[in-house]
Structures are given as C-alpha cells and as structure tokens.
py3Dmol code that shows the C-alpha trace and the ligand (Angstrom):
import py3Dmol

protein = """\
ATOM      1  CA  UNK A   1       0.000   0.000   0.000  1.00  0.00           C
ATOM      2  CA  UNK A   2       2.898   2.223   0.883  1.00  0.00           C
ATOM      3  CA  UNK A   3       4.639   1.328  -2.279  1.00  0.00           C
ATOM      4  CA  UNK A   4       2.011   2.058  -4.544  1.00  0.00           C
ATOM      5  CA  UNK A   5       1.503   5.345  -2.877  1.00  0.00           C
ATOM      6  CA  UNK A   6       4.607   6.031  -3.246  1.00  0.00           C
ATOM      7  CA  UNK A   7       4.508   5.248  -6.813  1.00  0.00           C
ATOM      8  CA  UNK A   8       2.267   7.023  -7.785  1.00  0.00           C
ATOM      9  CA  UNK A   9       3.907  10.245  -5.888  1.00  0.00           C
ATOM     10  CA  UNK A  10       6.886   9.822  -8.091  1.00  0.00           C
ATOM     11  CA  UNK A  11       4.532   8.732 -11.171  1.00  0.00           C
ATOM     12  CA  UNK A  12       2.577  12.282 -10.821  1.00  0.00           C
ATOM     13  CA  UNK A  13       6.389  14.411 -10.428  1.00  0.00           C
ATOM     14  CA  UNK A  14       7.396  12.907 -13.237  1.00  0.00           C
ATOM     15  CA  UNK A  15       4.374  13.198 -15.439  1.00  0.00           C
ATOM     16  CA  UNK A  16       4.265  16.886 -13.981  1.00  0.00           C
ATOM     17  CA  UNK A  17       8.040  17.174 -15.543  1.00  0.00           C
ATOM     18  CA  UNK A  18       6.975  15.979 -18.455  1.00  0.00           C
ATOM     19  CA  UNK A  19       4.087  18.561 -18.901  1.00  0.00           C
ATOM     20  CA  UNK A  20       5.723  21.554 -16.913  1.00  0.00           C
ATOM     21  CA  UNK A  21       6.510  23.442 -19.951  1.00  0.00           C
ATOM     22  CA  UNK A  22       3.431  23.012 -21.901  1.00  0.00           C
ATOM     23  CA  UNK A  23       2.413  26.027 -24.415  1.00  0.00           C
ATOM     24  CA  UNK A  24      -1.407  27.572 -25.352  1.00  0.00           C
ATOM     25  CA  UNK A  25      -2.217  28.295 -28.705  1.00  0.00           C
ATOM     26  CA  UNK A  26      -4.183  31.269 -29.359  1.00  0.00           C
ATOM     27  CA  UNK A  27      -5.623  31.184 -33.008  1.00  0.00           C
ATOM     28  CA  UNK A  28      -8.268  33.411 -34.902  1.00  0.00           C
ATOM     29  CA  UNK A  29     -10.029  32.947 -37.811  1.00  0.00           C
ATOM     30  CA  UNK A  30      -9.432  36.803 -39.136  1.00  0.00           C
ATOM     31  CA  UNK A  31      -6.874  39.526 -38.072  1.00  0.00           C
ATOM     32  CA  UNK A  32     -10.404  41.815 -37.247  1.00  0.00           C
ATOM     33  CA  UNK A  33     -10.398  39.192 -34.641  1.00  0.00           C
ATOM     34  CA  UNK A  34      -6.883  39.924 -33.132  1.00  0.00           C
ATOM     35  CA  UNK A  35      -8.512  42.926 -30.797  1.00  0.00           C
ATOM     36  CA  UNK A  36     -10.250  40.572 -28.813  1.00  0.00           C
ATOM     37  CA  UNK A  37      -7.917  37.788 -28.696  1.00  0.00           C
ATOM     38  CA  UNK A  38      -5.273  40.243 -27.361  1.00  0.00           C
ATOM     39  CA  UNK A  39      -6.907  39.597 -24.500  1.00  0.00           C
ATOM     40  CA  UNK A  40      -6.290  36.498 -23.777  1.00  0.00           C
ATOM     41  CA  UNK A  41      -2.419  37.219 -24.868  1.00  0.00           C
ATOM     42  CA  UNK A  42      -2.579  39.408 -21.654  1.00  0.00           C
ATOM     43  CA  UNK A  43      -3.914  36.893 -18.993  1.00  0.00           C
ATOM     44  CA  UNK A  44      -1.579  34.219 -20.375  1.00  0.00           C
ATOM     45  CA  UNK A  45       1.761  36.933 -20.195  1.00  0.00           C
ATOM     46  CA  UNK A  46       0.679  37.723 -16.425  1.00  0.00           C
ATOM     47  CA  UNK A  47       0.947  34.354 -15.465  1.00  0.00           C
ATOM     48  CA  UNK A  48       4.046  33.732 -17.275  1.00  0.00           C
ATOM     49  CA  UNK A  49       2.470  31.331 -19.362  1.00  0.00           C
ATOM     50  CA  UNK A  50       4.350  30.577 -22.674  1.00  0.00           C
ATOM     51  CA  UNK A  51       1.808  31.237 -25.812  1.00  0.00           C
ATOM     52  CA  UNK A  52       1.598  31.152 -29.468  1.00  0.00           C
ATOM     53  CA  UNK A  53      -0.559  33.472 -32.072  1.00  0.00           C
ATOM     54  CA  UNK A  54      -1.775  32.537 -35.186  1.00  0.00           C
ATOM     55  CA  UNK A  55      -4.422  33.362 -37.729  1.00  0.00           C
ATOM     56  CA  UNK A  56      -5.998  30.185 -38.833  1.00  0.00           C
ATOM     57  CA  UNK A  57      -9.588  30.090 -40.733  1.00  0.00           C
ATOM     58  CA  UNK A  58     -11.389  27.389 -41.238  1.00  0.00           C
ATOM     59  CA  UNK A  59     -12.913  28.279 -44.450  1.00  0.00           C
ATOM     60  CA  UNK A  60     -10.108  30.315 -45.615  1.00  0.00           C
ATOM     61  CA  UNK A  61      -6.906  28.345 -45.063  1.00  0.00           C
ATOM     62  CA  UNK A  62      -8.679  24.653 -44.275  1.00  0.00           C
ATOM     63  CA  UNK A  63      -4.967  23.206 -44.669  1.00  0.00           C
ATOM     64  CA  UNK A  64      -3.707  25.682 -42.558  1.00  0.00           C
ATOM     65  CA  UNK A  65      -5.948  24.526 -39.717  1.00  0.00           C
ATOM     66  CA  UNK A  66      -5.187  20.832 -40.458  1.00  0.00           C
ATOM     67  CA  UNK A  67      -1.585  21.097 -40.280  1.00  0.00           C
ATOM     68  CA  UNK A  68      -1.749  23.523 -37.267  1.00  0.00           C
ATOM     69  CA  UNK A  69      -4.207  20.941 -35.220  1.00  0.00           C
ATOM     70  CA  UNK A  70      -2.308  17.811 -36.604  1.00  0.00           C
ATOM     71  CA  UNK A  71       0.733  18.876 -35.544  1.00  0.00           C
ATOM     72  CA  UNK A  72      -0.256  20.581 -31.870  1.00  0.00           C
ATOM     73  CA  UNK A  73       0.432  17.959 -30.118  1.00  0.00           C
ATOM     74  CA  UNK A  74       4.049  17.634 -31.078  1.00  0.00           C
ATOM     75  CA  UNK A  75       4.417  20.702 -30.576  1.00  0.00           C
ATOM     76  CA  UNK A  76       3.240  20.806 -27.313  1.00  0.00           C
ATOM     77  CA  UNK A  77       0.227  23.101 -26.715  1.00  0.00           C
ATOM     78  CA  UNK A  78      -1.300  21.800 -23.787  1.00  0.00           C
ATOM     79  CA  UNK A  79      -4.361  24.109 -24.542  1.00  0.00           C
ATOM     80  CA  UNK A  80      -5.732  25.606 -27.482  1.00  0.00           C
ATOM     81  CA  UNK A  81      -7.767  28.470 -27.441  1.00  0.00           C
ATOM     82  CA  UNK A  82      -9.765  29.489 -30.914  1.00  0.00           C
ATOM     83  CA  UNK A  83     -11.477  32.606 -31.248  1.00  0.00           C
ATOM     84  CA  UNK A  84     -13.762  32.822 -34.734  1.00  0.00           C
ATOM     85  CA  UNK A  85     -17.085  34.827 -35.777  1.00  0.00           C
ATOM     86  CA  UNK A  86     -19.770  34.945 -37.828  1.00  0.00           C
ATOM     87  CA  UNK A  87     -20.371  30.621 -38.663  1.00  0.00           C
ATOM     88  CA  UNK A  88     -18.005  30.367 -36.157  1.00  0.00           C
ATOM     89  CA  UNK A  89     -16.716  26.510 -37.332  1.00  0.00           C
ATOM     90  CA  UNK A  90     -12.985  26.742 -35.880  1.00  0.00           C
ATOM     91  CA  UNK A  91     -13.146  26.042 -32.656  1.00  0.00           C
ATOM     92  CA  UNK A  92     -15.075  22.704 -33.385  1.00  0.00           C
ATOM     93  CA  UNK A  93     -13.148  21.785 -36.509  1.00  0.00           C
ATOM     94  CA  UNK A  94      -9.664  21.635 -34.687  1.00  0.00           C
ATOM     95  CA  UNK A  95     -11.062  20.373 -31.607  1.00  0.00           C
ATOM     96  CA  UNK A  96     -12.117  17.232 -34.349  1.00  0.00           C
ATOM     97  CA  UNK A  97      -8.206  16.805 -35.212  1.00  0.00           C
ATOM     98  CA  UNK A  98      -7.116  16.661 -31.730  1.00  0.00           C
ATOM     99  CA  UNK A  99      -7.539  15.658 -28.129  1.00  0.00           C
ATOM    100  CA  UNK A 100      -6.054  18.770 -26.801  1.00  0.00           C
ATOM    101  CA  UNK A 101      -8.696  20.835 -24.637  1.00  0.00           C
ATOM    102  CA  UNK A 102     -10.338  23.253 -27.406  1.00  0.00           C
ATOM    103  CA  UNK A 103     -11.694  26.765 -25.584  1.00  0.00           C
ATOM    104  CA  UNK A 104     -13.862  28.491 -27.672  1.00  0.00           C
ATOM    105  CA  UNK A 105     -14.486  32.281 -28.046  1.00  0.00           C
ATOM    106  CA  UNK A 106     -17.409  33.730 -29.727  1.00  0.00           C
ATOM    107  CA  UNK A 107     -16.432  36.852 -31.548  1.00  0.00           C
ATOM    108  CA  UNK A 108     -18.866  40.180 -31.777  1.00  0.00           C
ATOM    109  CA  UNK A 109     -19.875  40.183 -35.146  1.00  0.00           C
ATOM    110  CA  UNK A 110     -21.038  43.694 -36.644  1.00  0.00           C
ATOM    111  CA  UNK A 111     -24.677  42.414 -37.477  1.00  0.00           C
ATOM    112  CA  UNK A 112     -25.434  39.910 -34.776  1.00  0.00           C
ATOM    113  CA  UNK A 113     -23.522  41.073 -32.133  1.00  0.00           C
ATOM    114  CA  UNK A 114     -22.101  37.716 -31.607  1.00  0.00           C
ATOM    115  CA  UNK A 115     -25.273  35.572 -31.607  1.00  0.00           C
ATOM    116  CA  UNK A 116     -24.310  33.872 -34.671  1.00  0.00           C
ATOM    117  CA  UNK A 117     -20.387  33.397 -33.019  1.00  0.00           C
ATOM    118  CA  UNK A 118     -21.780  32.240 -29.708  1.00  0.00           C
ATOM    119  CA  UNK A 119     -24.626  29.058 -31.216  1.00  0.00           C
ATOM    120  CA  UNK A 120     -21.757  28.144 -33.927  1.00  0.00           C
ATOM    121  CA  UNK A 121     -19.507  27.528 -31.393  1.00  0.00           C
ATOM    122  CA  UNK A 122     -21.484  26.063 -27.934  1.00  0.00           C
ATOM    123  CA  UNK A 123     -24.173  24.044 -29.765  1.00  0.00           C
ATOM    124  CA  UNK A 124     -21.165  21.416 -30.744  1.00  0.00           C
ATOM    125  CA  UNK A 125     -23.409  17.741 -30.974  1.00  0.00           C
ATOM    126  CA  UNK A 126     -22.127  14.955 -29.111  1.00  0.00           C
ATOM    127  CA  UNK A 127     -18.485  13.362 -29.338  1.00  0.00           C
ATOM    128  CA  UNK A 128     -16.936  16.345 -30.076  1.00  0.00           C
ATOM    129  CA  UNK A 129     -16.329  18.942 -27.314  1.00  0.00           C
ATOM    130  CA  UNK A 130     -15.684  22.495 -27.204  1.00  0.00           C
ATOM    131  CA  UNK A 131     -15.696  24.684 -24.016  1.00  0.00           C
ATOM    132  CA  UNK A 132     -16.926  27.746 -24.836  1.00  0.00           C
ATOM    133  CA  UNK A 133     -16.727  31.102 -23.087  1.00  0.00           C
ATOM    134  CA  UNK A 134     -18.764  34.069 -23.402  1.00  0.00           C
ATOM    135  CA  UNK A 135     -18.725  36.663 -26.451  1.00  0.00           C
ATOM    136  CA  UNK A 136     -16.108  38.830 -26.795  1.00  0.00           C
ATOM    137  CA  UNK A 137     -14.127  40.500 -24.518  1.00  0.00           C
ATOM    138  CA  UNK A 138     -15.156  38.756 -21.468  1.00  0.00           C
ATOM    139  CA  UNK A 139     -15.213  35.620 -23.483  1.00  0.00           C
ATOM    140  CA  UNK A 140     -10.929  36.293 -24.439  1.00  0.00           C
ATOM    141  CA  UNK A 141     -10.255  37.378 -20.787  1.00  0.00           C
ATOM    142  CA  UNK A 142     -12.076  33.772 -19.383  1.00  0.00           C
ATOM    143  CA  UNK A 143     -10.382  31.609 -21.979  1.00  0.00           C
ATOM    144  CA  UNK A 144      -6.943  32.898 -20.657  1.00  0.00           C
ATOM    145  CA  UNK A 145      -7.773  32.039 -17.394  1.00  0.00           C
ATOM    146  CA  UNK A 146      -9.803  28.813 -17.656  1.00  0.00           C
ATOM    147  CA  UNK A 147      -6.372  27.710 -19.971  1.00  0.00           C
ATOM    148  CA  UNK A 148      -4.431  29.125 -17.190  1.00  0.00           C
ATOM    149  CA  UNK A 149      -6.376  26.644 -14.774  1.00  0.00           C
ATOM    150  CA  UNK A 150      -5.574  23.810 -17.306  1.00  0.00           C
ATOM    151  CA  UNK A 151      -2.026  24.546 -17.499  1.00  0.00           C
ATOM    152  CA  UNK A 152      -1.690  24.745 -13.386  1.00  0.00           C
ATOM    153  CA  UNK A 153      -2.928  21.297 -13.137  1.00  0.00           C
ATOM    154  CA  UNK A 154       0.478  20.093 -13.950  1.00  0.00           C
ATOM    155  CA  UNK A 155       2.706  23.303 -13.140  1.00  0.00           C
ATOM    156  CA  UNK A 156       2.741  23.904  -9.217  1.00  0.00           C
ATOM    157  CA  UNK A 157       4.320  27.161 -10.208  1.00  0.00           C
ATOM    158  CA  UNK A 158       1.265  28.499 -12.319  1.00  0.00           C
ATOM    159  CA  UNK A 159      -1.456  27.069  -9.315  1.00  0.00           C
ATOM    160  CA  UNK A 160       0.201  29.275  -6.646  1.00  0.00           C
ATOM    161  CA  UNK A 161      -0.653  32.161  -8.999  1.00  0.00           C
ATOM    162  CA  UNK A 162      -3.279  31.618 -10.160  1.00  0.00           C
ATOM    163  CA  UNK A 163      -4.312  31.077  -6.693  1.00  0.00           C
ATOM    164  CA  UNK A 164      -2.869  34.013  -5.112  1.00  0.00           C
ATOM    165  CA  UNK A 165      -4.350  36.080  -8.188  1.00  0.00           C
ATOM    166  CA  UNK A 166      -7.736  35.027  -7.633  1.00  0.00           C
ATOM    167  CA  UNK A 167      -6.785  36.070  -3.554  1.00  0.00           C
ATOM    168  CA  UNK A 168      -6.234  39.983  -4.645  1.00  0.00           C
ATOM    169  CA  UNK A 169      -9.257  39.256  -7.047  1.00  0.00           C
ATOM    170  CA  UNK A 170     -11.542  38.913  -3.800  1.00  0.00           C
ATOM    171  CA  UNK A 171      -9.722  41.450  -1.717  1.00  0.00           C
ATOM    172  CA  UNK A 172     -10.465  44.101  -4.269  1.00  0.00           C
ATOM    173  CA  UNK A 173     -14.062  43.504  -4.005  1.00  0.00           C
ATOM    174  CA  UNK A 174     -15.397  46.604  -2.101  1.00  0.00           C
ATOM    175  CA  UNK A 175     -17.823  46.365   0.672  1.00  0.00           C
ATOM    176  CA  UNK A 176     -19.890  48.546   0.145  1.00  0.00           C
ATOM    177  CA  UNK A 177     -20.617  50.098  -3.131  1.00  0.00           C
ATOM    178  CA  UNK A 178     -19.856  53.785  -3.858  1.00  0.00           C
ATOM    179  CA  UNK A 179     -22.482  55.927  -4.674  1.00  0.00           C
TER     180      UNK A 179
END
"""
ligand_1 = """\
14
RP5
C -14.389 34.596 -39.283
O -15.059 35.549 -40.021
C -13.400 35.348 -38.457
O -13.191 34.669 -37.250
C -13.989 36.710 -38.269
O -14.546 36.890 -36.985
C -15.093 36.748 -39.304
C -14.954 37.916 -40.233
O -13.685 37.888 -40.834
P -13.173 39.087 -41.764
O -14.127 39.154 -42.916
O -13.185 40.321 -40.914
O -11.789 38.695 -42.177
O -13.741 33.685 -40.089
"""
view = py3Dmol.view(width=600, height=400)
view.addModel(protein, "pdb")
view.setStyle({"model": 0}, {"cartoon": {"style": "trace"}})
view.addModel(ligand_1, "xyz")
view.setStyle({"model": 1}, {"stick": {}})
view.zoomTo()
view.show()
C-alpha cells in the first residue's frame, strides 16, 4: 500500500516534468479578430504562461488549420484556445483533429452582435467537445484564465498564482458600493 503510494507520488512528479513546460495556442479565424484575442495574450503573459498566435480560418486556409491541429500535439500546446465569428466553425473543426482541450471564443460580429459566433460555437453535438466562453471580450479574458487553470494542473508554479491572483481578485471587491 505504501509502495504504490509512493509510486504514484513519483509517477505524478514525473508526469508533472513531463508537462511543466506546456504552451497555449491562441488562433483566430481573421486579423479583425486579433482585438479581442489580445486579450487572452494578456492573462496568459501575467501568469508567465508561454503562448503562441496565429491566424488560422477554417474556411479560408482549411490546410492551414489541419496542419496547425495535426501537428499541436508535437508541438506541445497543452491548450488551445480558438477565437472565430460569424459561422463560427474553428473552434469545433480543430477540436475534431485533436484531443487537446479546445476553448472556444465567440467573436462580436457587426450584425449579430455575436449571436451567430456564440450558437456556432457552444451548440457542438455529441463526441466532439468544445468549451466555450462568453462573447467577446469577457469571453478572451475567461479563456486565458480557464487555460491558465488547465495549465496549473500540472505546473505547481502556475497554481500558486493563479491562486494568489484570484486572492487579490476577492480582496479588491469593495464592501460597500460607492455611490
Ligand atoms: C471569421 O469571419 C473570423 O473569425 C472573423 O470573426 C469573421 C470575419 O472575418 P473578416 O471578414 O473580418 O476577415 O472567419
């Protein structure tokens, strides 16, 4: 009994070695998506989280995507986060070419303010999962956080931050509101 707990002690370090270093990928169907996705570029730099950017469409560059999802692995993004609008299809598409966790961010497009982003992307059927986060802005900010939660579970380094930011989080919560 001792043994095995001890095995498995040294089985999670070394697992945790393995994946210490792992990287989120932050792609976008458009550059007139880039604004938003920033966004998540900035939760993912406070932490100290290594990222990468790319602009990936899935109607657009459909090899592109293929390559980019086939290869993620490899390449080790331990997260990828796809923002898209309008038919919003990437988010599901790569999260069909690979097991890595897929967040999903709903862009604000100019004539349905992100309606048509948001169903696209959260009404994924069955088998094929895709977390999805709100539209826009608060959607980008979430998706760097939630990967930042992934990440943690096998960094020790990003949990204490992440916990300690979500501390100040709470202690900057007022009271009593101003009026
Ligand atoms: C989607 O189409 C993109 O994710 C973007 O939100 C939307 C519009 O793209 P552009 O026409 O601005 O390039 O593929």
């Amino acid at each position: 009994m001792i043994f095995l707990s001890i095995f498995e002690i040294k089985f999670k370090q070394i697992i945790m070695k393995k994946n210490n270093n792992l990287k989120v990928a932050i792609v976008m169907g458009s550059q007139s998506d880039a604004k938003t996705m920033a966004l998540c570029t900035k939760v993912l730099k406070k932490f100290g989280i290594k990222f990468e950017t790319k602009i990936i469409s899935a109607h657009r560059t459909p090899k592109r995507m293929y390559e980019f999802a086939q290869t993620a692995e490899e390449e080790k993004f331990g997260v990828i986060i796809a923002g898209a609008g309008g038919s919003a299809h990437l988010p599901g598409m790569i999260s069909s070419l690979t097991s890595i966790p897929v967040l999903g961010v709903p862009i604000e497009s100019k004539n349905l303010k992100g309606l048509d982003s948001l169903l696209s992307i959260v009404q994924m059927p069955k088998g094929i999962p895709v977390g999805t986060l709100a539209v826009g802005d608060n959607g980008a900010i979430n998706a760097g956080l939630l990967a930042v939660s992934i990440i943690a579970n096998t960094n020790n380094v990003v949990k204490k931050r992440l916990k300690n930011w979500r501390k100040l989080q709470t202690k900057s919560v007022k009271k009593k509101p101003k009026f």
